[in-house]
C-alpha positions as semicolon CSV with decimal commas, in nm:
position;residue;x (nm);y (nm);z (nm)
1;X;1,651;-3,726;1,183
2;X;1,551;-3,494;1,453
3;X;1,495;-3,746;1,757
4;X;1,441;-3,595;2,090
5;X;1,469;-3,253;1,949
6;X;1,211;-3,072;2,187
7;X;1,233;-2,690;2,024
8;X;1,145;-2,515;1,724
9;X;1,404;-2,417;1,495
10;X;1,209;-2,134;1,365
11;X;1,430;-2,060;1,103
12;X;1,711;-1,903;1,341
13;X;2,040;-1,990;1,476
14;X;2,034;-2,011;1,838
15;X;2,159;-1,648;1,925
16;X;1,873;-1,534;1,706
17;X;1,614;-1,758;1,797
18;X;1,713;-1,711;2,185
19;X;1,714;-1,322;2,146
20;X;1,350;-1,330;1,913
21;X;1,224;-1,562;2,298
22;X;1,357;-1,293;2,499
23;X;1,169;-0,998;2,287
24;X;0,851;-1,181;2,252
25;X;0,863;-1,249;2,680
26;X;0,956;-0,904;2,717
27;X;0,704;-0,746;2,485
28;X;0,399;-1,014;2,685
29;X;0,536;-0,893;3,014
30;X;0,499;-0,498;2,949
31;X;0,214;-0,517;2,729
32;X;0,001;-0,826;2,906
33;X;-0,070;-0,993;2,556
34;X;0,093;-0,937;2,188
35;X;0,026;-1,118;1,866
36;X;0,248;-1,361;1,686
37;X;0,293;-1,619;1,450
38;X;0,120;-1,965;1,602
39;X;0,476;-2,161;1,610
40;X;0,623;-1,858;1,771
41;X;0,341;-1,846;2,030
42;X;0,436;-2,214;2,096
43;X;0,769;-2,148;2,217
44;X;0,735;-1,837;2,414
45;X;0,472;-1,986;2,626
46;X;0,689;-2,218;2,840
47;X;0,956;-1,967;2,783
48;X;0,749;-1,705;2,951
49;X;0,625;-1,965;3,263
50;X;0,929;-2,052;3,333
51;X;1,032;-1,745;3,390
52;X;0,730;-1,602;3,552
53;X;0,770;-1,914;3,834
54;X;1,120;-1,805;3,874
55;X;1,000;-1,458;3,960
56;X;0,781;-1,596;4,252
57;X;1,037;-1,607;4,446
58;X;1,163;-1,290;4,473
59;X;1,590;-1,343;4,589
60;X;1,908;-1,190;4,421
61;X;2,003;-1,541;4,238
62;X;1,672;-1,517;4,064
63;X;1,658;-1,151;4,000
64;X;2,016;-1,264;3,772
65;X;1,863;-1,535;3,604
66;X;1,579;-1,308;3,458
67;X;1,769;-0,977;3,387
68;X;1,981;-1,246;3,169
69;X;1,639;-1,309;2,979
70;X;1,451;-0,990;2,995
71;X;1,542;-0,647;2,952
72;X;1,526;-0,452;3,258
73;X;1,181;-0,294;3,244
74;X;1,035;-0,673;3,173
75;X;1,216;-0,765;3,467
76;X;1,077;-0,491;3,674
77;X;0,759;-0,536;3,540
78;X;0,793;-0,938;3,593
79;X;0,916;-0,886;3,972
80;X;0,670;-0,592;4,085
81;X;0,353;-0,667;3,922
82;X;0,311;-0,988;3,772
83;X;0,428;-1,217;3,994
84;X;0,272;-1,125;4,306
85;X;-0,025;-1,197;4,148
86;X;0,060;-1,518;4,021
87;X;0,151;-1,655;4,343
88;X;-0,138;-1,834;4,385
89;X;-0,122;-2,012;4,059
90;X;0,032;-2,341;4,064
91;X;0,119;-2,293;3,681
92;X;-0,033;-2,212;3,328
93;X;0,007;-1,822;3,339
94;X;0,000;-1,764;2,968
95;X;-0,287;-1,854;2,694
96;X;-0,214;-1,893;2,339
97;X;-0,570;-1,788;2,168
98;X;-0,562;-1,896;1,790
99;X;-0,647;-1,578;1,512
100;X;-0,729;-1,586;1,139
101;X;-0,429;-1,657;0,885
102;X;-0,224;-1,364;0,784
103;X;-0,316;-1,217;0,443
104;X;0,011;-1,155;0,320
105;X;0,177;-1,525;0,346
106;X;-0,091;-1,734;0,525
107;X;0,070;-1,758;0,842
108;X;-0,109;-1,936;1,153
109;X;-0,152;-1,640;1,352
110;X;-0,198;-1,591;1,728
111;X;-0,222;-1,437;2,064
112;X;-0,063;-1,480;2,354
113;X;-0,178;-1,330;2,672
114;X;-0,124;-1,339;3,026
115;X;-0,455;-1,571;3,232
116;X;-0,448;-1,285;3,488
117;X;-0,486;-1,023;3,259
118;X;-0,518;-0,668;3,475
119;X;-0,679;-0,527;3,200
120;X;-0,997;-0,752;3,157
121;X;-1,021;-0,689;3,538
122;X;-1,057;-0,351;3,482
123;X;-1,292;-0,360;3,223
124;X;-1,508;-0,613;3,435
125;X;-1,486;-0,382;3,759
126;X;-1,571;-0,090;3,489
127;X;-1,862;-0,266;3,359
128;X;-1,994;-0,367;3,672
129;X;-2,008;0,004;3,822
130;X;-2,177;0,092;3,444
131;X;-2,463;-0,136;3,518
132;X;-2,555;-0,003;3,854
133;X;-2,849;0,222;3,861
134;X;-2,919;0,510;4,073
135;X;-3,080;0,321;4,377
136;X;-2,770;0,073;4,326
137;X;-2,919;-0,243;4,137
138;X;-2,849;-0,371;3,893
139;X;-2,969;-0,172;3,540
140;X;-2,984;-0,326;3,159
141;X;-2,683;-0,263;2,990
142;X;-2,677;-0,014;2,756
143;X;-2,448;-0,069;2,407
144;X;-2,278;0,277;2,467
145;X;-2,081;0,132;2,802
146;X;-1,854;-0,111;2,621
147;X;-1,753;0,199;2,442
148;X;-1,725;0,427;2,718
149;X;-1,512;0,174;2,935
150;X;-1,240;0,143;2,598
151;X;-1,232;0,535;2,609
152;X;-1,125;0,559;2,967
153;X;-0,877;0,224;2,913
154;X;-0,709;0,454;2,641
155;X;-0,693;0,761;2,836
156;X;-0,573;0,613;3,112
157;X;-0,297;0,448;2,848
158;X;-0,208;0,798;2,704
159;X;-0,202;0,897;3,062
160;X;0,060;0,660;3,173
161;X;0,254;0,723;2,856
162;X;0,257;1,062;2,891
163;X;0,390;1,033;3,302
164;X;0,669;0,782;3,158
165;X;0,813;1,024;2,895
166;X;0,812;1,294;3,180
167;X;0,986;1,078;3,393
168;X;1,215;0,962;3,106
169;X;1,304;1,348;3,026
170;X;1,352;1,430;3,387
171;X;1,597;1,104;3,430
172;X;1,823;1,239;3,098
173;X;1,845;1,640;3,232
């Protein structure tokens, strides 16, 4: 009997099922939200707290303890952006929102996402300017904005992607 066993097994040994937590928290932390399978949404998300309340305090001990978890981007990511603005959060940085099964094998499926998303922000602050009119009220929404704000989210993606792979060619010459 499994009495006062806490974690999933997930059908790993603990290596694998420790290095599978590590992706998933590294993939949330540079991406701000992936999707998963519902049980393995369930045990990133304290996985992924934990670590993000270690990163509020920002000393060399717990700089270690993360780069043991994370890969070194994450843990950039985690120390420079994320947790400053999680500070003021007592806890609960991550939501688990459930999705449709997956076709292939019926798998629960869901996604995980950071509360203080950056990107819904955006979008908001994007919106908000959309709406004004020319004297500055407020102005109806028209359908087109929604579409116009996901445009300039992906070029400011391709954008960043484009600056990283400079910087990434300039680092190996």
């Amino acid at each position: 009997m499994r009495h006062f066993k806490k974690r999933r097994i997930l059908s790993r040994e603990k290596t694998q099922r420790d290095a599978l937590l590590s992706g998933l928290a590294s993939s949330l932390f540079l991406n701000k939200r992936i999707a998963t399978t519902l049980a393995k949404a369930k045990e990133v998300k304290p996985f992924a707290e934990k670590l993000i309340t270690k990163a509020k305090i920002n000393s060399p001990a717990r700089i270690r303890l993360v780069n043991k978890k994370l890969s070194k981007q994450a843990s950039k990511e985690l120390f420079g952006v994320i947790a400053p603005i999680c500070l003021k959060r007592k806890g609960g940085y991550v939501r688990i929102i459930r999705k449709s099964f997956r076709k292939s094998d019926g798998a629960s499926m869901a996604l995980v996402e950071l509360v203080d998303s950056f990107e819904e922000k955006d979008s908001k602050k994007d919106l908000a300017q959309s709406k004004k009119g020319k004297n500055g009220k407020n102005a109806p929404a028209k359908k087109t904005d929604v579409k116009d704000i996901k445009k300039k989210q992906d070029a400011k993606k391709q954008n960043e992607t484009k600056e990283s792979n400079v910087q990434i060619v300039k680092n190996a010459a």
